[in-house]
C-alpha positions in Angstrom: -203.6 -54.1 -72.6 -199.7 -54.3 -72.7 -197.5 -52.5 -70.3 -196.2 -50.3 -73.0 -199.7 -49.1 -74.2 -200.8 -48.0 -70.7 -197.8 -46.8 -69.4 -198.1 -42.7 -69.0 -195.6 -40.4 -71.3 -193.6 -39.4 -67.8 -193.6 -43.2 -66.8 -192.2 -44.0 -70.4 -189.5 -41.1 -70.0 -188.8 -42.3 -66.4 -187.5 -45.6 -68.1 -185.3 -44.5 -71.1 -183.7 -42.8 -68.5 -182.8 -45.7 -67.0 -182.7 -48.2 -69.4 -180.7 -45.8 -72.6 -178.6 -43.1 -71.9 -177.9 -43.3 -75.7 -181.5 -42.5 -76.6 -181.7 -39.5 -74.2 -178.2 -38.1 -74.9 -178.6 -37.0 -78.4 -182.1 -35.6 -77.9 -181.2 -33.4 -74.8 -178.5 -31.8 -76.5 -178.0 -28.1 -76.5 -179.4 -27.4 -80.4 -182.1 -30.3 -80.0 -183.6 -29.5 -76.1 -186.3 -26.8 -77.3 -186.6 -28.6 -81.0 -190.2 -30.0 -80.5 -190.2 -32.7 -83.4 -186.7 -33.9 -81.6 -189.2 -34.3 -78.7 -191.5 -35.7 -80.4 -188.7 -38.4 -81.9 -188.0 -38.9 -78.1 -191.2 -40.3 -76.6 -191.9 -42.4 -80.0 -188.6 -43.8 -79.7 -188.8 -44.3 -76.1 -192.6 -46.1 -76.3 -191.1 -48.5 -79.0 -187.7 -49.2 -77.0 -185.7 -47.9 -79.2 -181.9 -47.4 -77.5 -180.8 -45.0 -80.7 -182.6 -41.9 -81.6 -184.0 -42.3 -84.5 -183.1 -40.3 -87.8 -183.7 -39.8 -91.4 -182.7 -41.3 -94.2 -181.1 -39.7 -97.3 -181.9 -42.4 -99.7 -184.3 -40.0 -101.4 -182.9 -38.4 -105.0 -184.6 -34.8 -103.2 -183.6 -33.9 -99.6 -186.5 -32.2 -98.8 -187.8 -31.3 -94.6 -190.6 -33.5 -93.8 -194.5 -33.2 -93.5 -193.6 -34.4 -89.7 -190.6 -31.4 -89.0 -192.5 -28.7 -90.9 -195.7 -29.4 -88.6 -194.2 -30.0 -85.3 -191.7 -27.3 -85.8 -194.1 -24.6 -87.1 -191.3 -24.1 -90.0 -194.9 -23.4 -92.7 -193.9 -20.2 -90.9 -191.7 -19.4 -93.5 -193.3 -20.2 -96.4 -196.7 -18.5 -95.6 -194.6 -15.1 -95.1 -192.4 -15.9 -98.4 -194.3 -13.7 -100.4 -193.7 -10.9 -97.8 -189.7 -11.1 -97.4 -189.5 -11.9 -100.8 -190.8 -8.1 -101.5 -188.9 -6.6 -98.8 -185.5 -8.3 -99.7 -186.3 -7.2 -103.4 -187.2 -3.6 -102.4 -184.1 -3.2 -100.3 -182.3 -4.9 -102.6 -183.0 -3.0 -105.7 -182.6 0.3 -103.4 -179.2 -0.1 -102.4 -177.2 -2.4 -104.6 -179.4 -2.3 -108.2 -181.7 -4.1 -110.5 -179.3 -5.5 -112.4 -177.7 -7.5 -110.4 -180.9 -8.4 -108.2 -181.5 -10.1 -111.3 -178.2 -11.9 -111.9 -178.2 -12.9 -108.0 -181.6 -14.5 -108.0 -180.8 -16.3 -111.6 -177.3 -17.6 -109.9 -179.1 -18.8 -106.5 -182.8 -20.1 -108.0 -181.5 -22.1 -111.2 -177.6 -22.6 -110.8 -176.7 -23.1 -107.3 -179.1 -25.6 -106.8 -178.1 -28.3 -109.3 -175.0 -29.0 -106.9 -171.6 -29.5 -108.0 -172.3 -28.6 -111.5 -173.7 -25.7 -111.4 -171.4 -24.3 -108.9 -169.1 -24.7 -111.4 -171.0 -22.0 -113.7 -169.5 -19.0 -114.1 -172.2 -17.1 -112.6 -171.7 -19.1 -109.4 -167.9 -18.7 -109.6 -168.9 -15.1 -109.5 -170.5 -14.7 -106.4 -167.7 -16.7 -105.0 -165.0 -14.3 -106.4 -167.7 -11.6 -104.6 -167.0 -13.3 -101.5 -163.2 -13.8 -102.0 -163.1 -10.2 -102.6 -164.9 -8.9 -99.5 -162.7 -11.3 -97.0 -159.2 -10.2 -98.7 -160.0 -6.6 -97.6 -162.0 -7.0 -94.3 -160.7 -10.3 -93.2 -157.0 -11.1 -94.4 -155.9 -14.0 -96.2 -159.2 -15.7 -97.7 -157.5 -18.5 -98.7 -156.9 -18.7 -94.7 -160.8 -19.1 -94.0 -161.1 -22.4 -96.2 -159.9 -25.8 -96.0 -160.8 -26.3 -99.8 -159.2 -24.5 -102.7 -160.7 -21.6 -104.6 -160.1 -20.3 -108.0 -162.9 -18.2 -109.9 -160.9 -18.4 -113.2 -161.4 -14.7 -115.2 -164.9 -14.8 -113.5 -165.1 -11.0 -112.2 -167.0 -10.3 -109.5 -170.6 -9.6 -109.2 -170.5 -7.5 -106.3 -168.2 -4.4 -105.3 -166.9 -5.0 -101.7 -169.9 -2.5 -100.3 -172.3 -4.3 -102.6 -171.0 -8.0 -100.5 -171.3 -5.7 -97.1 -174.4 -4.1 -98.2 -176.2 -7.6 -99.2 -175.3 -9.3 -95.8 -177.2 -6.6 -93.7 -179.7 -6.4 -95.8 -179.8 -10.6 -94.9 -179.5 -9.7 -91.2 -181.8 -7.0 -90.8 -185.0 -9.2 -92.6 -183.9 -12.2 -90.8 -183.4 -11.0 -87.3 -187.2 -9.6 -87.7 -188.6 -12.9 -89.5 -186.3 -15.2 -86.9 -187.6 -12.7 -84.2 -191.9 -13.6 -85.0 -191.0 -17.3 -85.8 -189.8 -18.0 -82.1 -192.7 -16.1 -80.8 -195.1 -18.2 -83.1 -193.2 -21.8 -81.5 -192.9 -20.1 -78.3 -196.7 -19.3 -78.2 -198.2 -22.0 -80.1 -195.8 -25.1 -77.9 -196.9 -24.2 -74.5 -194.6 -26.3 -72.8 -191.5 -24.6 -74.9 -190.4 -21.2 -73.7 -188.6 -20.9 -77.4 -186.5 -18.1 -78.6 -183.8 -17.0 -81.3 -181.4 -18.2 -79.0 -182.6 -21.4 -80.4 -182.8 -21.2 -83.4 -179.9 -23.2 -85.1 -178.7 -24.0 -88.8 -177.6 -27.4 -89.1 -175.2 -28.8 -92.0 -175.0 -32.8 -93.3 -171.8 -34.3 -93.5 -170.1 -37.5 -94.4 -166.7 -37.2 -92.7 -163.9 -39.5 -93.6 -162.2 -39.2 -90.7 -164.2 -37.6 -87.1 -163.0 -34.4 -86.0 -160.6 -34.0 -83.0 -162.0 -32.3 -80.0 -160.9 -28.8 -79.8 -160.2 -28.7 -83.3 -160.3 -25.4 -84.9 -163.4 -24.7 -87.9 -163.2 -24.1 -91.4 -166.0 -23.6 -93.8 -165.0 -25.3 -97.1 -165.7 -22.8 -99.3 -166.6 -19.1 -99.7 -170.1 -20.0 -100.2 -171.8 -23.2 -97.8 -175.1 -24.5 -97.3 -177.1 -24.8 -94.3 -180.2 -25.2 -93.3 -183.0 -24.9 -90.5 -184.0 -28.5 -91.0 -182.2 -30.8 -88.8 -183.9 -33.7 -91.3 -182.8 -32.4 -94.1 -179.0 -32.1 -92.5 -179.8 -35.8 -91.6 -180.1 -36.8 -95.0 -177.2 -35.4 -96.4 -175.4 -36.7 -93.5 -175.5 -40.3 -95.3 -175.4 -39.5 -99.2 -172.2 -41.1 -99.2 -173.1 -44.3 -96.5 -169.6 -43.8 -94.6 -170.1 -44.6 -90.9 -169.5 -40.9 -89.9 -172.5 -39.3 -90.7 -172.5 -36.1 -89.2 -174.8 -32.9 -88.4 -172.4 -29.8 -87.7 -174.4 -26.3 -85.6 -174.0 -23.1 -85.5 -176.3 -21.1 -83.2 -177.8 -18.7 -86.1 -177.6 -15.9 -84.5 -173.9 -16.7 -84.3 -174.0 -16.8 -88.1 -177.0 -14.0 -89.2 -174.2 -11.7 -90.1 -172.4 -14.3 -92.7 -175.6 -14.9 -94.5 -175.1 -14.6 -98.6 -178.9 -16.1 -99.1 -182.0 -17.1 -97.5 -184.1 -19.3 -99.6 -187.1 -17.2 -98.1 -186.3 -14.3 -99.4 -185.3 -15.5 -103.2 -187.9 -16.4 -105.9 -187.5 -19.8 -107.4 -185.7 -21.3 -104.7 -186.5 -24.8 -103.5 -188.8 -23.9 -100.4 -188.1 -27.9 -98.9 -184.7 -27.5 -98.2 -184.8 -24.1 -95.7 -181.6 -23.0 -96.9 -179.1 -20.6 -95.5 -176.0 -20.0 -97.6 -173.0 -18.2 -95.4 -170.1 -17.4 -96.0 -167.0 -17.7 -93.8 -166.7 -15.8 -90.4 -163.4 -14.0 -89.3 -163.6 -15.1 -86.1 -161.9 -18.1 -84.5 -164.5 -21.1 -84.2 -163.8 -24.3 -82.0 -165.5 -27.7 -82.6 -167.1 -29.8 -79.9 -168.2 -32.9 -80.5 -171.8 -33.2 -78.5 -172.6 -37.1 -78.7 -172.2 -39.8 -81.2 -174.1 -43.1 -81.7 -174.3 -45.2 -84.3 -176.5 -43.6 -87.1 -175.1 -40.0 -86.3 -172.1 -37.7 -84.8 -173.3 -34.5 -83.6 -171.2 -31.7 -83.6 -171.6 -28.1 -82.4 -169.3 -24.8 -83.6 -169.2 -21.7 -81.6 -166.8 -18.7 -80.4 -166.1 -20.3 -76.9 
C-alpha cells in the first residue's frame, strides 16, 4: 500500500498545509469555507497532490451545475420545492401586479432571456430593462450612474409601473428569504460537520476580465438586468467561455443582494432548472471589490458594503 492510500484525511490535510498554500487558499475563502463540494474538491485535490484547486471547465455548449455540486451541496433542494414556489410566486404575483403581465414576464424570462445576447435584444427583454431603468431614475438617481455598460430600450415601453418593479422585488425577497431560510437548515442538518446558514449562502457570477480589477475599486453591475447564480460550477464555466487568462468568479453574499432580485429561476415555469439562476438588478448602495485569491485557473473576487 502507497503512502498516499493509507494516509488518514487529517494527515493528508496536515500536508497541503505544508506543502500548497495555493491549494488551501482558495478553498478556505470566505464564500467557499461552509461550501461542502468546495470541501470535497479540497481533500481530492489534496490526496492527488494537486497544488491548484481544481475547477470546471466551460468547454460545454450548456453550462449546467453538476451531478457532483447538486449532491454535495443539497441544491435538488430547489427543484423538489419548484412546484411549490412556482405556485406561491404565481399566486402573489397575479394578486398584486396582474395576469397579464405574469404572463408577459414568465414568456420574457423562460423563452427570451435565455438564448443570451440575442434574445436580450428582443423587445420584450428591452422591456423589462426599461422596467428597471424606470424604477432606479426615481428611487435611485441617475441609472445611467449604476452601470458601466450602456442602455437604450429604443420605444420599448415598460412592462412594469414603478410600484409594479417595487412590488415584484418583495414579492422575490419574501419567497426567497423563506426557501433560502429551509435550504440552510436542510445543509445545516443533513452536513453534520457544517453549522450552515443564510449567511452563507452566496450567488456567484463567471467572468472573463480583460484587464483584473484594482483593489478597492468601486462595483458596477453591467446592466439593469445581470445573471447570477447559486452554482459556483456553473460561474466556473462561464469564467473561461472566452479562454483569456483572467477567468474570474465575482460574490455577493445573497442576502446582501435578496432585495435586488428581478427573477429566480425557481419560481418561473420553463426556466432552465441547471443553471440556479438569480437575475438582480443594480443596488444603490456603494459596493467595494476585494480581490480574495488568484491562481492560475481562477481570480476570485468578493463585493460587499464594507
Amino acid at each position: 500500500m502507497t503512502k498516499k492510500n493509507s494516509q488518514s484525511i487529517d494527515e493528508i490535510i496536515d500536508d497541503v498545509v505544508r506543502e500548497s498554500k495555493v491549494l488551501l487558499a482558495r478553498s478556505t475563502l470566505d464564500k467557499y469555507i461552509m461550501n461542502p463540494m468546495m470541501n470535497q474538491r479540497l481533500v481530492h485535490d489534496a490526496s492527488e497532490r494537486r497544488t491548484i484547486l481544481s475547477s470546471e471547465s466551460g468547454s460545454e455548449k450548456y453550462k449546467q451545475v453538476s451531478d457532483f455540486e447538486l449532491k454535495e451541496n443539497l441544491l435538488g433542494f430547489f427543484k423538489n420545492h419548484r412546484s411549490a414556489m412556482q405556485t406561491e410566486f404565481k399566486k402573489l404575483f397575479l394578486k398584486k401586479i396582474g395576469a397579464e403581465k405574469y404572463k408577459n414576464y414568465v414568456y420574457s424570462l423562460s423563452q427570451l432571456w435565455t438564448k443570451g445576447r440575442q434574445g436580450r435584444n428582443r423587445k420584450e427583454i428591452q422591456s423589462l430593462m426599461q422596467s428597471v431603468n424606470d424604477f432606479l431614475a426615481i428611487y435611485g438617481g441617475q441609472p445611467k450612474n449604476l452601470i458601466v455598460g450602456q442602455f437604450s430600450c429604443g420605444t420599448q415601453p415598460p412592462l412594469f409601473s414603478t410600484d409594479d418593479t417595487q412590488t415584484l422585488l418583495l414579492i422575490n425577497k419574501q419567497l426567497l428569504d423563506y426557501y433560502f431560510q429551509d435550504y440552510a437548515h436542510l445543509v445545516s442538518k443533513s452536513k453534520s460537520a457544517l453549522s450552515f446558514s443564510t449567511n452563507d449562502i452566496w450567488l456567484h457570477r463567471g467572468i472573463d476580465l480583460k484587464v483584473e480589477w484594482e483593489e478597492g475599486q468601486k462595483y458596477k453591475e453591467k446592466a439593469f438586468l445581470n445573471s447570477y447564480s447559486l452554482s459556483v460550477g456553473v460561474s466556473e464555466k462561464f469564467s473561461s467561455i472566452l479562454g483569456r487568462k483572467n477567468n474570474s468568479i465575482v460574490s455577493w453574499k445573497a442576502y446582501d443582494l435578496i432585495d435586488r432580485v428581478f427573477a429566480f429561476y425557481g419560481f418561473i415555469p420553463g426556466m432552465c432548472d441547471r443553471q440556479l439562476e438569480v437575475i438582480t438588478i443594480p443596488t444603490f448602495l456603494e459596493a467595494n471589490i476585494t480581490k480574495k485569491n488568484s491562481d492560475k485557473n481562477i481570480v476570485d473576487y468578493e463585493i460587499g458594503y464594507y
